[in-house]
N, C-alpha and C positions, 0 to 999 in steps of 0.2 A: 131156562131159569129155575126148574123143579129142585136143579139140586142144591141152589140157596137157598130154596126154602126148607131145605129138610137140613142144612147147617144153620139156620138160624131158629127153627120150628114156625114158623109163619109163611103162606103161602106166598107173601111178598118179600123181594127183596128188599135187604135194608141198606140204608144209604147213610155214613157219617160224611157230611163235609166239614174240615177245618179251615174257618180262617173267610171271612165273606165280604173278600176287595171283590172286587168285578168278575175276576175269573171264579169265584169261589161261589159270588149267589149267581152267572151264568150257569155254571154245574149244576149247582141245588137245584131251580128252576127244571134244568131240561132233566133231571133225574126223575121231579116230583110228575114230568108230564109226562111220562112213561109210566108209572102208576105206583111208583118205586114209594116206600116209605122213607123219608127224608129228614135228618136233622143237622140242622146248622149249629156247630161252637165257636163262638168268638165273644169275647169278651165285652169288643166295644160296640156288639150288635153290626157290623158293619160299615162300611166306609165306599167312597165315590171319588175318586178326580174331579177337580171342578170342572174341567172339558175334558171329552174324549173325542178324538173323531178314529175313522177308520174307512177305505179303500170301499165305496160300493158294491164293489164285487164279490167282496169279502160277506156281505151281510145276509144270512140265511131267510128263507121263505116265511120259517115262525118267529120272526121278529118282528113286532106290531109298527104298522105304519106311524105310529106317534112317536116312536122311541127315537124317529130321526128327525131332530132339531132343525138341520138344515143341509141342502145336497146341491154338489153344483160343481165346476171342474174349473179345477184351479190352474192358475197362471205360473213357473217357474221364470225367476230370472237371476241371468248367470252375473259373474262380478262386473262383467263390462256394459249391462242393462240389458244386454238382449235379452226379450221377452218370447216364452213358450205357452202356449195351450195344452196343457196334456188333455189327450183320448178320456182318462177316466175320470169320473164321479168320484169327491171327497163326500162323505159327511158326518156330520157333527151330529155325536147322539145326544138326547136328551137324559143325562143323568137319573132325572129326579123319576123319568119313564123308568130306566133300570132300574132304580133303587125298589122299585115298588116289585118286579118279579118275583116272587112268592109261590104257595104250593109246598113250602115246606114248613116245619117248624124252627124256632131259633132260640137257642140257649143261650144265655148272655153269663149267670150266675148258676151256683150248685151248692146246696145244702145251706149250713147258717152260719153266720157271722162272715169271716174272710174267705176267700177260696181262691184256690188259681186253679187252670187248665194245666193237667199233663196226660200224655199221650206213648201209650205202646202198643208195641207190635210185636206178636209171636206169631208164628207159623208149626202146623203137626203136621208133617207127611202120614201119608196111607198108600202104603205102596201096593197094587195089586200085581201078580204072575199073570199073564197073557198065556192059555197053553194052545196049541198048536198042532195038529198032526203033520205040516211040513216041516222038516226042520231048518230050509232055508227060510219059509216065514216067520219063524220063532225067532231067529237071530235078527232079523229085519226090526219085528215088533221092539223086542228088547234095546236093542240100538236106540229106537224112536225115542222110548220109555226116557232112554237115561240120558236124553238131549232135548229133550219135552220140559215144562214144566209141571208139577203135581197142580191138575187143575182142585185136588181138595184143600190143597193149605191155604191160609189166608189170613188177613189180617184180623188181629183186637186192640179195644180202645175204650180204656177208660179217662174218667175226670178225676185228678188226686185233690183231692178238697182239704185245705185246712179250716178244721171242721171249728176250730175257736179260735180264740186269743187270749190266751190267760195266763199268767203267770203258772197255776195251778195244776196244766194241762189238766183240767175235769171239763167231761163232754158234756157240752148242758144237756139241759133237762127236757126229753123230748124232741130230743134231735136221731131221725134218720139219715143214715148214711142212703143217697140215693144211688149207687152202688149195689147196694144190697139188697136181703131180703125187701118188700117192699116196696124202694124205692122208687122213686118216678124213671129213674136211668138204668135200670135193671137190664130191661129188656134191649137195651142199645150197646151191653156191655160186650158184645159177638157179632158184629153187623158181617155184611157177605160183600163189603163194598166201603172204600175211605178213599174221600178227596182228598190229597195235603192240597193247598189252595192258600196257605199259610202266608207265601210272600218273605219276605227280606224281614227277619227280626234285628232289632236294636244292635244284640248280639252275634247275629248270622255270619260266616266267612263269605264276604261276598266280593266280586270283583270289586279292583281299586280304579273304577275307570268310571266316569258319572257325565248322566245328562243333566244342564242345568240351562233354567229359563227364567227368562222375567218377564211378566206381560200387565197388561192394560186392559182393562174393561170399559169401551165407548159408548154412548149413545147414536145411533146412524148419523141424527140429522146432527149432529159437532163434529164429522169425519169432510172433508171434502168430496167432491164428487170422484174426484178419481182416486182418491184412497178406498172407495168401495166397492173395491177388485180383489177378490176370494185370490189369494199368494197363497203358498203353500214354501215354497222357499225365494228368499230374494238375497242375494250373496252380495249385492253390490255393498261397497264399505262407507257407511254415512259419512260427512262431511267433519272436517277436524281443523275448520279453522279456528276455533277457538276453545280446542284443545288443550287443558292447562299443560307448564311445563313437567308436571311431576306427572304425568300421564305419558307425556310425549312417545316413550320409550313402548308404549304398551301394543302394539299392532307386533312387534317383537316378543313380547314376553305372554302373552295371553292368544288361546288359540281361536279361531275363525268363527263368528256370529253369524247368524241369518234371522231374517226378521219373518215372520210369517203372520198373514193378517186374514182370519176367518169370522163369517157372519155366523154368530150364536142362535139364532130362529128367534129371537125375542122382540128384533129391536133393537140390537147391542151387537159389537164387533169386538174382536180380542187379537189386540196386536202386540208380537210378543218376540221378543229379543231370544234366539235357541243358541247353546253351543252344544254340537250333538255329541260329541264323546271326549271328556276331559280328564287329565290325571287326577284323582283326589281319592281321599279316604273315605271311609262311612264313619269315622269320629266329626261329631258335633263341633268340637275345638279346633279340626285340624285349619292354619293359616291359610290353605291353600282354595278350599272352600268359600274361605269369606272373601279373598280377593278375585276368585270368578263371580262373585255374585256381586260384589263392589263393579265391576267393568260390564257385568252384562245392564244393571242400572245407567253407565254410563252410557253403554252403543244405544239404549233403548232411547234415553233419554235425545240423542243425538239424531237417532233416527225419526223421533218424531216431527224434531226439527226440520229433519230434510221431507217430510212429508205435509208438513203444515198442518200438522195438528199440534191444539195446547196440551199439553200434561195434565192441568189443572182442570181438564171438563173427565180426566177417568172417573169411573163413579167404583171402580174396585180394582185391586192389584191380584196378580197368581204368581208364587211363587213355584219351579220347579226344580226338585233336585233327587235323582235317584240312584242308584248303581244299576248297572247294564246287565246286571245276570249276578248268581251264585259264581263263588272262587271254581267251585265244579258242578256241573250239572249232573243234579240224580239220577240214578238209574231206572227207568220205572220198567223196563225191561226180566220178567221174573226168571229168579232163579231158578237150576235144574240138578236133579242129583248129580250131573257129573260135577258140576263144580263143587256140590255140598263134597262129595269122595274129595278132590282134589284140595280142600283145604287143610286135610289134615293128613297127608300123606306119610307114613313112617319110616323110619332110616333105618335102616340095617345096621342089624348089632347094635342099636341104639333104641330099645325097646321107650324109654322116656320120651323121646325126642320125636318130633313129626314138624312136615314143611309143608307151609302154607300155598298151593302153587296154583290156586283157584285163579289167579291169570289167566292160564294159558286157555282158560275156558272161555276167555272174553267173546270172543268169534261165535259161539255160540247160545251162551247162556250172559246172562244178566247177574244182579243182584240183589233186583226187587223180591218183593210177595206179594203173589200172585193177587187182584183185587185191592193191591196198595197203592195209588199213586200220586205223582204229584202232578199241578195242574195251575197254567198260568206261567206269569215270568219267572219265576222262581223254578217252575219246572221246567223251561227249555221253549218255552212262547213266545217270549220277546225276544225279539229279533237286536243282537246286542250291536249290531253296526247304524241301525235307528231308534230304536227303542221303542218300537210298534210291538203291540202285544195285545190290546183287544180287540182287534176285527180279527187275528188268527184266533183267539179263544172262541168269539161266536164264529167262524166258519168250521172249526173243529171241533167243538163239545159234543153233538154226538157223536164222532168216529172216538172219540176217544171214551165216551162212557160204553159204548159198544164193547169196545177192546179190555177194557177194565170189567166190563159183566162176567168178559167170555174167559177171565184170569189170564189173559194174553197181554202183548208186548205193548202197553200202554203211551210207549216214545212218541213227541212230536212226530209230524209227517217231514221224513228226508233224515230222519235220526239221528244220530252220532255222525257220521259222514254232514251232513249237512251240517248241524251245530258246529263240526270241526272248520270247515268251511268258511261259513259265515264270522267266527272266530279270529281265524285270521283276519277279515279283514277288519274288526274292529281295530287291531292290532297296527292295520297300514295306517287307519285312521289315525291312532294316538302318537304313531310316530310321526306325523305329517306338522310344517310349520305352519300358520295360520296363511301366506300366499300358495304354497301347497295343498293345503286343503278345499281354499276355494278353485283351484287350478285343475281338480281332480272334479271335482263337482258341473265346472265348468263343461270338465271333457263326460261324463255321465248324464249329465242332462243335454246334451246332443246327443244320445242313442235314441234308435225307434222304441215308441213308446212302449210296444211289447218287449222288450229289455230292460226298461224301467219297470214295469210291475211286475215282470219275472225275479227280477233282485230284491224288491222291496216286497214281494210276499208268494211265492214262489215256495216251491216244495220238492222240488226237483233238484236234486246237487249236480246232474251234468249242466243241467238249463243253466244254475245259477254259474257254475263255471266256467261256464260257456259265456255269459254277461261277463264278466271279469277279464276274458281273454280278449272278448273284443272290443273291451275301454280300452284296451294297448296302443290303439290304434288312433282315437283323437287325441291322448291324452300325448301321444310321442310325438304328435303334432304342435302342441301347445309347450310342451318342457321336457325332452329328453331325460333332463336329472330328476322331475319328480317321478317319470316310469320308473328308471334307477333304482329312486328310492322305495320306491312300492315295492319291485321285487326282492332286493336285497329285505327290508324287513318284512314280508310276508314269510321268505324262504328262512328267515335267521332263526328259528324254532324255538325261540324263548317262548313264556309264557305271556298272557294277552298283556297285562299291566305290570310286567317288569321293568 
């Protein structure tokens, strides 16, 4: 750690996180209990899910026994009602428990009158010579050097403040730039350490592929007795005898629901209509949007029916809708001078001219800097074929602040190979019809349990492709054409949401 302090002049490391959803004040927390100086930016002071749960096994040692609302191992049942036990432990964390993890500070606003947040990043190399009395070790070192990255470069990050609002542009009177000399943000203007933790912006290219839900908030004693049985998936198709006719058609044109019904620790149960990965935009307007959120209202409402609960004892509704990952995922992998040479290669006889061929470096260098990373679903933590993503951020926040101290290759655990992976099969998913997908689920929730948790939170790209090859096997059982169809679009190499 000496040598962050001798780039930032403080015997502690410093720590920017941007952006504090879950993933972001998890970072900040386990940063600030390292001893690490810590500031949070985000605008709206931070934000919560109204439920999260996540995989028990998943949930680290320093995580306060209160943070778990409720734990208990859920029941799976496939479309024809057969009912499962799975081996593991679900639970439901207590939000308002996370919200509260702290140890850092948090900047909301900067300077006076209006401000927005902007963020950069520069990197200095310093290159040192290695000298050598072998000269087979010299060439070795050097080698290392120029396939290594510069553990001295690293990121900065400032707040661009519109420091008024005037027609006039005149800077009022007695305004510091916290920036600057002065400033309160002076000393943060060179940190040795940046979370991006930012998440999905408004504006962000983000896959066109989304999870959406609608649920129900109960009270226990308005549930029946056997509706309070912890589900995690129930794929059977509620009942449609009274199905209007302008619906009729929808089991065709809309893709496959599961209902899942989890005890909140309060008192209250949340039973909640999922379609786990559907065509749609991240436009607000786009039509396609509002008619899966019109039909998941419908199955929910349908399914309560076949449950014998009323609609009218919910005491809250949740909406969900998000996109499954970035159009591509970051790099947090830092770069190395060979790629920095290789981008600007020169032509012969063409002294103006130079080729950009920093590719062929991908195999071994990156594109991050070094101590830059991102972190969360936005970085490569949500798992885009379910949309789990914080029981991987608390079981990996520290290997990952580890690997970001040490200006190393900050990637998810399984990388590029595994994100590639996983990728695809979002991919089977979105091309699957709604009796397809629950046919595939059917044959997935008959494997041993250890094949189940290896896929849905697994870190392993044999393990996991090794899950995948022996779903071949019920799934050819149940419908030859949906195997078909699996491998024909898994192998068809378009991209996930085309």
């Amino acid at each position: 750690m000496s040598q962050f302090g001798r780039r930032s002049g403080s015997p502690r490391t410093r720590a920017v996180v941007l952006g504090l959803g879950p993933a972001g004040r998890v970072a900040a927390h386990r940063a600030a209990a390292r001893g690490w100086d810590v500031i949070a930016l985000d605008p709206a002071g931070g934000s919560m899910p109204s439920t999260v749960g996540a995989w028990a096994h998943q949930l680290p040692a320093w995580l306060p026994a209160d943070a778990v609302a409720s734990r208990f191992r859920p029941t799976v049942i496939t479309s024809d009602g057969s009912r499962r036990l799975l081996d593991d432990d679900y639970a439901v964390l207590d939000t308002a428990v996370m919200s509260g993890f702290g140890g850092f500070d948090v900047r909301q606003e900067a300077g006076l009158g209006g401000s927005r947040f902007g963020f950069a990043w520069s990197s200095t190399r310093s290159r040192t010579r290695r000298s050598c009395a072998v000269r087979i070790r010299a060439v070795r070192d050097r080698i290392r050097n120029f396939l290594s990255p510069d553990p001295l470069s690293g990121p900065s990050v400032f707040i661009h403040h519109e420091h008024y609002d005037s027609s006039d542009g005149e800077i009022p009177e007695g305004f510091v730039d916290p920036n600057g000399e002065g400033g309160d943000f002076a000393e943060w203007s060179n940190p040795d350490v940046v979370v991006d933790a930012v998440g999905a912006s408004p504006d962000a290219a983000v896959l066109e592929a989304r999870q959406l839900a609608f649920g129900q908030v109960f009270r226990v004693r308005d549930l029946p007795d056997d509706v309070r049985v912890p589900v995690l998936m129930d794929f059977t198709v509620p009942g449609d005898a009274d199905l209007p006719p302008e619906h009729a058609d929808a089991a065709g044109r809309f893709p496959a629901t599961f209902s899942y019904r989890l005890p909140l620790g309060d008192g209250t149960w949340l039973i909640e209509e999922t379609i786990l990965a559907a065509r749609a935009s991240s436009d607000a307007n786009d039509p396609r949007r509002a008619e899966l959120r019109a039909h998941l209202r419908r199955m929910q409402a349908r399914r309560l029916t076949d449950l014998g609960v009323d609609p009218a004892r919910a005491i809250a509704d949740e909406t969900v809708d998000f996109p499954m990952g970035p159009s591509q995922l970051p790099d947090n992998r830092p770069s190395t001078p060979l790629r920095e040479r290789l981008r600007g290669v020169p032509v012969p006889g063409r002294p103006r001219l130079s080729l950009d061929l920093s590719f062929l470096a991908r195999p071994v260098s990156g594109s991050g800097t070094p101590g830059y990373g991102h972190f969360g679903a936005s970085g490569g933590w949500m798992h885009p074929a379910t949309g789990y993503s914080v029981g991987a951020v608390l079981a990996d926040v520290d290997r990952f602040l580890d690997h970001l101290a040490a200006r190393d290759d900050a990637s998810p655990p399984g990388g590029r190979p595994l994100a590639w992976l996983r990728r695809r099969g979002l991919h089977v998913l979105l091309g699957f019809d709604a009796d397809q997908t629950r046919e595939f689920f059917d044959s997935f929730l008959s494997l041993p349990d250890a094949a189940i948790r290896e896929y849905l939170t697994g870190t392993s790209t044999p393990k996991t492709l090794a899950v995948m090859v022996a779903l071949a096997i019920p799934l050819v059982r149940r419908n030859p054409k949906t195997l078909a169809r699996l491998l024909a679009t898994f192998a068809d190499g378009r991209p996930v949401d085309a």
